[in-house]
One Martini backbone bead per residue (centre of mass of N, CA, C, O) as a GRO file, in nm:
protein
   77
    1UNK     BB    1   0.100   0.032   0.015
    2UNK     BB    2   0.151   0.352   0.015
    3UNK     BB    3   0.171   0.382   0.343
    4UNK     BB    4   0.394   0.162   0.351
    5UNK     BB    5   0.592   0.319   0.159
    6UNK     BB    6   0.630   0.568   0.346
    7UNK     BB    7   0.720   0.397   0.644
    8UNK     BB    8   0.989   0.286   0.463
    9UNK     BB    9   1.117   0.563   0.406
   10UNK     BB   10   1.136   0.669   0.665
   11UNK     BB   11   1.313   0.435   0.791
   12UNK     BB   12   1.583   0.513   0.567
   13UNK     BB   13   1.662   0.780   0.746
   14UNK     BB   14   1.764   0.620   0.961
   15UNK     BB   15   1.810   0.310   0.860
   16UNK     BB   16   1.868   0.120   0.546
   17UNK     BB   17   1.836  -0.174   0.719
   18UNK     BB   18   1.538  -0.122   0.771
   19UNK     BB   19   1.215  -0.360   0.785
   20UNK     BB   20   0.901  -0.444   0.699
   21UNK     BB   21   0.629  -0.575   0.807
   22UNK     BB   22   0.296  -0.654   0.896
   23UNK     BB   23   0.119  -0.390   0.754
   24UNK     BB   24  -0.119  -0.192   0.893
   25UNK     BB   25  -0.476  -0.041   0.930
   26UNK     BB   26  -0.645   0.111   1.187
   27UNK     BB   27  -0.948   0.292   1.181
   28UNK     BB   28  -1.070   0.545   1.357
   29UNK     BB   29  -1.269   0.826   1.510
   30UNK     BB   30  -0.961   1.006   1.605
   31UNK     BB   31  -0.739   0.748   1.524
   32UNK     BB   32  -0.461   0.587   1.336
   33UNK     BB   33  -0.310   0.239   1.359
   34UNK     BB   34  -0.012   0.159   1.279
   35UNK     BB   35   0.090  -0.188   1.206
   36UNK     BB   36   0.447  -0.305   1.284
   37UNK     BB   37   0.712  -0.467   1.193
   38UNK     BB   38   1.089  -0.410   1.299
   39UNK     BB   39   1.420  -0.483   1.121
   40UNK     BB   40   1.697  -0.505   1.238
   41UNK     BB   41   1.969  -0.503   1.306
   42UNK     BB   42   2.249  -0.642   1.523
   43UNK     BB   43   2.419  -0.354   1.517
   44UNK     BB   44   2.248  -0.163   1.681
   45UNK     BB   45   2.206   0.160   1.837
   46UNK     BB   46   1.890   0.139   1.919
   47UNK     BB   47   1.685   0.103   2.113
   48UNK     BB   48   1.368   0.014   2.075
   49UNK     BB   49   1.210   0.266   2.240
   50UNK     BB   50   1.345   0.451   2.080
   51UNK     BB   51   1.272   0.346   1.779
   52UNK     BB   52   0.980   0.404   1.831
   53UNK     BB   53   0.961   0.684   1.927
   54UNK     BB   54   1.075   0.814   1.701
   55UNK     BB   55   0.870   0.700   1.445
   56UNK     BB   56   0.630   0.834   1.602
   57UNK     BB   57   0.709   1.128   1.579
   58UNK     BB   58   0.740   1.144   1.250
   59UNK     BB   59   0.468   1.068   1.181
   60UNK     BB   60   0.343   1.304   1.346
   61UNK     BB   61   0.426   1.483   1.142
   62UNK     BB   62   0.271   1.390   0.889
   63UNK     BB   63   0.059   1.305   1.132
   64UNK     BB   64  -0.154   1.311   1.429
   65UNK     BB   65  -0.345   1.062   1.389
   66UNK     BB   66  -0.128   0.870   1.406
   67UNK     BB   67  -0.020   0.575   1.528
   68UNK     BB   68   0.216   0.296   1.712
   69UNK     BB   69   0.251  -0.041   1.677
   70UNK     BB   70   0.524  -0.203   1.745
   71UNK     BB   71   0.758  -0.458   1.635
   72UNK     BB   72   1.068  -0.579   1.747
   73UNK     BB   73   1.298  -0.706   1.569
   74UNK     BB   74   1.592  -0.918   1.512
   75UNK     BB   75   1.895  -0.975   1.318
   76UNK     BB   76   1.979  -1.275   1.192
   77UNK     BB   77   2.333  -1.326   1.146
   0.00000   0.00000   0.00000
C-alpha cells in the first residue's frame, strides 16, 4: 500500500538497512493506528524504545492522527 511504502521510506532515512513487515492499518474514530513490525540490523545502535519513540514522532509529524504500534525484531546474524 501507499502508506505502507511511505513508512518503509521513512524508516530508510533512520537506518537504510531497517525493514517492516505485517504492516496494517486499523481506522478509528479519532486516530488511525499503523501496526508493523520492524527488523532491524543486530548491530543496531537504538535501542527497541528509542527506535519506536523516533519512528512515532516522525510519523506524527506528517500526520498527528496517526499512532504506532510496532512490534522490533532483530535480524539474525
Amino acid at each position: 500500500s501507499e502508506k505502507r511504502e511511505e513508512v518503509a521510506a521513512l524508516l530508510r532515512t533512520i537506518d537504510q538497512r531497517i525493514s517492516i513487515h505485517d504492516f496494517r492499518m486499523v481506522e478509528g474514530p479519532t486516530h488511525t493506528n499503523l501496526i508493523f513490525d520492524v527488523v532491524t540490523p543486530y548491530d543496531f545502535s537504538l535501542t527497541d524504545s528509542e527506535l519506536t519513540a523516533l519512528i512515532q514522532t516522525r510519523i506524527q509529524e506528517q500526520n498527528p492522527s496517526y499512532f504506532t504500534v510496532i512490534e522490533v525484531d532483530k535480524q539474525m546474524v
